[in-house]
DOMI-369715 format. One record per residue (C-alpha): x, y, z; residue in one letter. Coordinates in steps of 0.05 Angstrom, whole numbers, plus 32768, in hexadecimal, padded with zeros to 4 digits. Each point is the difference from the previous one (the first is absolute). Last residue first. Layout:
<rs>
(r (X Y Z) "A")
...
</rs>
This chain:
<rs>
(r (7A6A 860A 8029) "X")
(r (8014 7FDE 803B) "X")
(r (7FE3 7FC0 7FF5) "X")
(r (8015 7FF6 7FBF) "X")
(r (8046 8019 800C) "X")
(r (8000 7FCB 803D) "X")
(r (7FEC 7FCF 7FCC) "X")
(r (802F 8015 7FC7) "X")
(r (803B 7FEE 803D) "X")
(r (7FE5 7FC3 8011) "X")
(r (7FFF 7FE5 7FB6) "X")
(r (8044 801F 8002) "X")
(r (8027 7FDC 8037) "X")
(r (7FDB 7FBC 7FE4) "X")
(r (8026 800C 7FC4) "X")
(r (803F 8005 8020) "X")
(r (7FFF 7FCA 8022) "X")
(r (7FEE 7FD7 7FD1) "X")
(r (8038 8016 7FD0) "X")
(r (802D 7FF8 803C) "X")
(r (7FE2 7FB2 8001) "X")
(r (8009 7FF1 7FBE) "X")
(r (804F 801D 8001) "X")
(r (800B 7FD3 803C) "X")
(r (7FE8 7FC2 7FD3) "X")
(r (8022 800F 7FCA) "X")
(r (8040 8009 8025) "X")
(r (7FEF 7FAF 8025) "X")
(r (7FF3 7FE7 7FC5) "X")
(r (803E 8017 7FDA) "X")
(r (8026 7FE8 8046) "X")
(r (7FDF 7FBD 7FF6) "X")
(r (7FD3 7FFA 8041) "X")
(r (8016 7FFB 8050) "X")
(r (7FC1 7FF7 802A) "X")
(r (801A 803C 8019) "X")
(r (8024 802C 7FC6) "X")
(r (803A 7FE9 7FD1) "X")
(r (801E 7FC5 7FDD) "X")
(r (8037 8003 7FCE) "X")
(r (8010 7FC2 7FCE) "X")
(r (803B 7FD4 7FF5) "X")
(r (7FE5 7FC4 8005) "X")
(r (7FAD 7FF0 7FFF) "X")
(r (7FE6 7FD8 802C) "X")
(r (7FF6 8023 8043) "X")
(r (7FDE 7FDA 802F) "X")
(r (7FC0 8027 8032) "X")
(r (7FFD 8034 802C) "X")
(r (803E 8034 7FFE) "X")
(r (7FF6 803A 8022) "X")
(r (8023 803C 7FE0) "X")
(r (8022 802D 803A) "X")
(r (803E 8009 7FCA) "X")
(r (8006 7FE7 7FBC) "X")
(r (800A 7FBC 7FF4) "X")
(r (802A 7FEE 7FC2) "X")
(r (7FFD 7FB4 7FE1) "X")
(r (803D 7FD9 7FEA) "X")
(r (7FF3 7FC0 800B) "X")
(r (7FB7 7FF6 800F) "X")
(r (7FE1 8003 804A) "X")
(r (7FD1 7FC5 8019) "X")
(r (7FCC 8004 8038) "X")
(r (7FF3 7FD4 8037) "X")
(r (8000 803C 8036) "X")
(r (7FEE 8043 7FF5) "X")
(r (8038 8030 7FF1) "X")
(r (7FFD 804E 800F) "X")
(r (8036 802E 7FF0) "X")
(r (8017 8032 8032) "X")
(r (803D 8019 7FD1) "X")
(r (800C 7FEC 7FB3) "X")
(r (800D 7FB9 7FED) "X")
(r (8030 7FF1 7FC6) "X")
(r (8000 7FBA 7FE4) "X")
(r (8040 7FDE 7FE1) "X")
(r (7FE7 7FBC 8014) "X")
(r (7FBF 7FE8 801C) "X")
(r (7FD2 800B 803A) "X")
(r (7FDE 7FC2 8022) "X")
(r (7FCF 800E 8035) "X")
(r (7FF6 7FC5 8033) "X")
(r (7FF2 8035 8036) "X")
(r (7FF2 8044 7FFF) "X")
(r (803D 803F 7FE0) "X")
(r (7FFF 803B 8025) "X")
(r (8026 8038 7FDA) "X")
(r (801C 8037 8040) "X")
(r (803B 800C 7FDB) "X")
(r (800D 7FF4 7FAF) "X")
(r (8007 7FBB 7FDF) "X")
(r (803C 7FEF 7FCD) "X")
(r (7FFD 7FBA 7FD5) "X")
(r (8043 7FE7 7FF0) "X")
(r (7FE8 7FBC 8007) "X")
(r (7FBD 7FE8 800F) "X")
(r (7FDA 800C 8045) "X")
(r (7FDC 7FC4 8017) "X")
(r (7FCE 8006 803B) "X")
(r (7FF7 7FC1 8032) "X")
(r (7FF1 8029 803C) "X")
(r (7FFB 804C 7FFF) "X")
(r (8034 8034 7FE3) "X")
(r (7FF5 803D 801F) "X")
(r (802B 803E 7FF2) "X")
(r (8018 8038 8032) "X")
(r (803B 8019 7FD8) "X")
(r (8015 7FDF 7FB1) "X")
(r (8002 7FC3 7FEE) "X")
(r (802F 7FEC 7FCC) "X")
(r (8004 7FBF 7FD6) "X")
(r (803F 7FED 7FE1) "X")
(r (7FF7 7FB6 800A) "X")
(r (7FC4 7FE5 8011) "X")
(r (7FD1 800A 803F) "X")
(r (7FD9 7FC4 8012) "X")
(r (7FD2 7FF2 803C) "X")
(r (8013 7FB9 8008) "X")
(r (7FCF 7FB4 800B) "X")
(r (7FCC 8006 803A) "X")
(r (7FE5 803C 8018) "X")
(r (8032 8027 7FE1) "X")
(r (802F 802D 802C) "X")
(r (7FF2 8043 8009) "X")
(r (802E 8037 7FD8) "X")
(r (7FFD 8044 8029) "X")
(r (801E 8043 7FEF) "X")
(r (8012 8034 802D) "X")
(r (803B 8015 7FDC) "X")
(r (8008 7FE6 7FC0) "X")
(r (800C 7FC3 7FE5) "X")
(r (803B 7FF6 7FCC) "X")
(r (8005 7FC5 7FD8) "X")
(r (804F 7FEE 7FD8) "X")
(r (7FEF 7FB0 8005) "X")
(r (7FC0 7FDE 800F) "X")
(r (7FD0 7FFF 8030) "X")
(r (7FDF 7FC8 8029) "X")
(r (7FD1 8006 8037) "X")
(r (7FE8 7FC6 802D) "X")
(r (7FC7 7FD3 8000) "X")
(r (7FDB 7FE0 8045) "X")
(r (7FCC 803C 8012) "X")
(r (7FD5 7FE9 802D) "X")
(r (7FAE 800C 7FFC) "X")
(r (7FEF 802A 8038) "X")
(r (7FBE 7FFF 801A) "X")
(r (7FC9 8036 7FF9) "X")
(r (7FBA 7FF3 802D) "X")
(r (7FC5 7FF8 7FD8) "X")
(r (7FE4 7FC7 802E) "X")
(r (800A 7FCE 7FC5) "X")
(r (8045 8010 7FF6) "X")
(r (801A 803B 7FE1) "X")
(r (8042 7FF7 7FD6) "X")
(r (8035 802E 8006) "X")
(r (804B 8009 7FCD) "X")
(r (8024 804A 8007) "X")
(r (8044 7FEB 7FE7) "X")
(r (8038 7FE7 803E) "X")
(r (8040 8028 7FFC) "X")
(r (802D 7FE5 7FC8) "X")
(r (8025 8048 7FEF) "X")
(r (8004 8040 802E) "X")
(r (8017 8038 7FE0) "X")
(r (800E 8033 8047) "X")
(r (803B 8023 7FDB) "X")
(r (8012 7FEB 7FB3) "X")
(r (800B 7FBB 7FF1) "X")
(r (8033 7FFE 7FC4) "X")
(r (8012 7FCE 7FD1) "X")
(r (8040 7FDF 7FDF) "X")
(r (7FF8 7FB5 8004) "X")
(r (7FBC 7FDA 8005) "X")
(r (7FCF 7FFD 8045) "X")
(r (7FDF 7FC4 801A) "X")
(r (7FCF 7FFC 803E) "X")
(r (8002 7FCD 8031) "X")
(r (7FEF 802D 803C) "X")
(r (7FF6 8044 7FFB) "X")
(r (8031 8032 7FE9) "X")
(r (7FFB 803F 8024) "X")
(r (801F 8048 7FEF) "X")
(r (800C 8026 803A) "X")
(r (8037 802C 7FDE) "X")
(r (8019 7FEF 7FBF) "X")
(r (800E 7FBF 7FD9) "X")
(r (802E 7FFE 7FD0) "X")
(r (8006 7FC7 7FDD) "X")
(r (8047 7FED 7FD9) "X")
(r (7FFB 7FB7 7FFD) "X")
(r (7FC0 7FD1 8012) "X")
(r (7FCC 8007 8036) "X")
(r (7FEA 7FB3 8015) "X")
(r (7FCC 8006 8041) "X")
(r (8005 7FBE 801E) "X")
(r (7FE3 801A 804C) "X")
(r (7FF5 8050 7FF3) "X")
(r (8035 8047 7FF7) "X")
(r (7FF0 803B 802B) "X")
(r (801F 8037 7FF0) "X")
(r (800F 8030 8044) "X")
(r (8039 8026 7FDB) "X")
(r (801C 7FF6 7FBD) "X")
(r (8003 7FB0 7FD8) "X")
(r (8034 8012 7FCB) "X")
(r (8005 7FC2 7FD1) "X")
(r (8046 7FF2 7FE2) "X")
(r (7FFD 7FBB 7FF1) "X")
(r (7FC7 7FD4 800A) "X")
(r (7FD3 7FFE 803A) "X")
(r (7FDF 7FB7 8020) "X")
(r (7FC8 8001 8039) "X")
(r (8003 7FB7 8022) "X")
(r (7FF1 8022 8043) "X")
(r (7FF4 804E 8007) "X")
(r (8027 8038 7FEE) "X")
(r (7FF2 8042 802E) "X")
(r (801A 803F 7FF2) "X")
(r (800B 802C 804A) "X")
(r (803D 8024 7FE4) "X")
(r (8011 7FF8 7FB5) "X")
(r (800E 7FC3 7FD4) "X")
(r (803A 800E 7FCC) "X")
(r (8011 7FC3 7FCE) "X")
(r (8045 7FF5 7FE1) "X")
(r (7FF4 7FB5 7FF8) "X")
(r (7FC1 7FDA 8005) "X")
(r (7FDB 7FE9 8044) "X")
(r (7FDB 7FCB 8007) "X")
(r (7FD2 7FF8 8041) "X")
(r (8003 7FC1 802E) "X")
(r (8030 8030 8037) "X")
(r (7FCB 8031 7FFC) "X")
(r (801A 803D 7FF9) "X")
(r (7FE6 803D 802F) "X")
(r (801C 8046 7FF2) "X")
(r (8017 8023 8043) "X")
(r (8045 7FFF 7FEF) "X")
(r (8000 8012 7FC0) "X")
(r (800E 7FCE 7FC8) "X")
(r (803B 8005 7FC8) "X")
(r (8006 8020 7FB4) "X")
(r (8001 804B 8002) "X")
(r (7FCE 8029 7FEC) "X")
(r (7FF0 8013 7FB7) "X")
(r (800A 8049 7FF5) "X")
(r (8029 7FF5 7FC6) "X")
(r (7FC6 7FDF 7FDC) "X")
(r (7FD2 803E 8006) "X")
(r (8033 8024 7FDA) "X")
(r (7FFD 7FD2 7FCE) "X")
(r (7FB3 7FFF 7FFC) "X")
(r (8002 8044 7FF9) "X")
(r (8028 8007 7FC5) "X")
(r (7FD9 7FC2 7FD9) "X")
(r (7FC3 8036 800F) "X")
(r (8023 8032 7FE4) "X")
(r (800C 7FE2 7FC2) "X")
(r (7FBE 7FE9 7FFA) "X")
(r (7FE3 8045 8008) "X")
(r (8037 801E 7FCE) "X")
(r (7FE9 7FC6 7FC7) "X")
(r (802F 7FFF 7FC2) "X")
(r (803F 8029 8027) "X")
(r (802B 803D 7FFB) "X")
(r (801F 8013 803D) "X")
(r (8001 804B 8002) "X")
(r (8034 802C 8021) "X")
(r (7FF1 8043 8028) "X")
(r (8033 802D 8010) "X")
(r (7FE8 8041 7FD0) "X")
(r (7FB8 7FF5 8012) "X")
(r (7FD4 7FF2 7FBF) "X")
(r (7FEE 8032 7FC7) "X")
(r (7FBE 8003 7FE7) "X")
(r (7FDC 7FCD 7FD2) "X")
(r (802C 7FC3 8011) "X")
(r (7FF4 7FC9 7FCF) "X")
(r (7FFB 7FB4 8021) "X")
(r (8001 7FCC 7FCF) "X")
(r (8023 7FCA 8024) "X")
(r (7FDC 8013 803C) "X")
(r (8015 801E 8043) "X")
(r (802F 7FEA 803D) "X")
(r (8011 803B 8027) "X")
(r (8046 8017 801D) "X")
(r (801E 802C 8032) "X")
(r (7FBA 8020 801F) "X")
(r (7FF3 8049 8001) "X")
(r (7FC0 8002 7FD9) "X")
(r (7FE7 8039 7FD7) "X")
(r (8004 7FEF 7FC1) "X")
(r (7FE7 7FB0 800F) "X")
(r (7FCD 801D 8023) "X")
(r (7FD5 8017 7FC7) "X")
(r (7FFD 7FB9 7FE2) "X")
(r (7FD4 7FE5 8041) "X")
(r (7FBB 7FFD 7FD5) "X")
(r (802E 7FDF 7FC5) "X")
(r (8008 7FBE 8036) "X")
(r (8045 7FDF 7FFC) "X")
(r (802B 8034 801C) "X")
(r (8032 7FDF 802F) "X")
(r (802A 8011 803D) "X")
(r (804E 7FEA 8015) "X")
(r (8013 8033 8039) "X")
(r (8048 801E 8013) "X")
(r (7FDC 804A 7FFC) "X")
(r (7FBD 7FFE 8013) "X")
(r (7FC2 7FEB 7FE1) "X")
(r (7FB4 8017 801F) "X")
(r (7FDF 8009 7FBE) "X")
(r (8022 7FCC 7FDE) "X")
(r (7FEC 7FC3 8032) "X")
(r (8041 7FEC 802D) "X")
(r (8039 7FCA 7FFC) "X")
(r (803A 8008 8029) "X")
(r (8048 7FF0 7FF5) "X")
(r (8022 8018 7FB9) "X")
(r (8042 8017 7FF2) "X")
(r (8008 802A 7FC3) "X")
(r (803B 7FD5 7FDC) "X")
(r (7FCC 7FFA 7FBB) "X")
(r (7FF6 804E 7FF4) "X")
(r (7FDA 8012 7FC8) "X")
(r (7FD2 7FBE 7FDB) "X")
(r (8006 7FC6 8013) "X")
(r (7FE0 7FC3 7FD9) "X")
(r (7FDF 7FCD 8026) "X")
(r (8001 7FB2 8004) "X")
(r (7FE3 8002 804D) "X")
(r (8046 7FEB 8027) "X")
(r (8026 8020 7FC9) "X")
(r (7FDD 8043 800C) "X")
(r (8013 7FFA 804D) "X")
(r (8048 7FF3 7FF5) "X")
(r (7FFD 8041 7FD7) "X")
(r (7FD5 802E 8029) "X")
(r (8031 7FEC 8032) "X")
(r (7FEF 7FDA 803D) "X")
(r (7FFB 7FFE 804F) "X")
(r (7FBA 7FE0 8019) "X")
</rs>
């Protein structure tokens, strides 16, 4: 990345203000900026940086006030949301790192696989029979792409990512290292000498457009009919998403969440880290999960906060925590008056 402050306000709808020619072609936090950096301040704790810093430029708010004087050759880029602004940055400078379009030598192409224009596929990846890619994918080293997998435009898919056979994947999202999507859900039966047989799985996966899963994270195929992810979900690190779950759109879920089989979760949730999910259960729209809470039966109610394992109401669950210290606390003392007792 090689801009001016100016050519980079218009790119976010910002106002300059000082020096609009400083060249600008590294991002960095505030506390560790250097001169021809872009930073931001979008978080008051951080505010004393921003006099101190020896980055080029930072993006701030609309409404920021400086309270002490800020470094002579530093411009500001006003903007509504800093945070968003810089993330819009990023993502353009990850989009001039794309690789270029062709197939590596040691990549394997089946000749009854589809291939769209401008793709990249990296050493070792493997596409397999009747799999179909839209335009512009990146497939990076040792992916390994299933029989009538369909990936549409723009994916990236990062290192050792594996798509398992037949499943469906929308335009514009990321696989993060090691994700591994349609491998077969956890499904035995014991038979009458109490010995564990498998029970195929037969479904596929099928997400929707602009998903990112995380690295480490596995999304089994349904048992029979589609695990579903809709669009806009992300999955953070080290998740599990079992058989036949649905995950509505836009909803975010924090690493290491397990989520057991034939679960539905619904839109615009947010799911803290290591949350539990038994299986059959129903999520609102809307609902926040807050982290380690064990989630045990449906969730009716949108737009509510859940806390504590079995997860409650989060008012519940506070009242609940607050009982308990009082309890404490009061059994602390009855044992303390009786060792006084005893000892006087």
């Amino acid at each position: 990345m090689e801009l001016t402050a100016t050519e980079l306000a218009k790119l976010i709808e910002g106002n300059i203000e000082g020096d609009g020619s400083v060249s600008l072609n590294q991002l960095a936090k505030i506390e560790e900026g250097a001169p021809g950096s872009l930073t931001f301040l979008a978080n008051p704790e951080y505010e004393a940086f921003i006099y101190t810093t020896k980055a080029s430029a930072a993006l701030v708010e609309m409404s920021f006030e400086a309270r002490k004087p800020l470094p002579p050759a530093l411009t500001l880029i006003r903007v509504s949301d800093p945070y968003q602004a810089f993330a819009k940055i990023l993502e353009f400078a990850v989009d001039g790192d794309q690789y270029e379009a062709g197939v590596h030598p040691t990549a394997y192409v089946s000749p009854k696989a589809s291939i769209g224009s401008g793709c990249y596929i990296g050493p070792f990846a493997s596409i397999e029979d009747g799999a179909i890619l839209g335009d512009g994918c990146q497939i990076h080293s040792h992916v390994s792409i299933g029989r009538k997998v369909m990936l549409g435009a723009n994916c990236t898919l990062h290192r050792r990512v594996a798509i398992m056979d037949g499943c469906i994947i929308g335009n514009e999202c990321t696989f993060q290292s090691g994700s591994i999507i349609g491998s077969d859900g956890f499904g035995f039966a014991p038979n009458q000498d109490n010995v564990y047989q498998k029970v195929p799985q037969t479904g596929n996966v099928v997400i929707g457009d602009r998903c990112e899963v995380g690295a480490g994270t596995t999304i089994d195929r349904a048992t029979l009919g589609s695990t579903h992810i809709d669009t806009g979900v992300k999955l953070d690190n080290q998740i599990q998403v079992a058989h036949n779950v649905r995950i509505g759109m836009n909803t975010v879920i924090a690493a290491q969440t397990g989520i057991a089989g034939s679960t539905t979760i619904g839109s615009h949730c947010m799911i803290g880290g290591q949350v539990g999910f038994a299986g059959h259960i129903q999520v609102a729209d809307g609902v926040k999960i807050a982290a380690k809470s064990g989630v045990t039966k449906s969730i009716q109610e949108k737009n509510t906060v859940w806390q504590g394992n079995p997860a409650l109401p989060i008012r519940d669950y506070q009242k609940q925590q607050i009982t308990l210290r009082k309890l404490i606390r009061s059994l602390a003392l009855q044992r303390i008056e009786a060792l006084e007792q005893k000892l006087s």
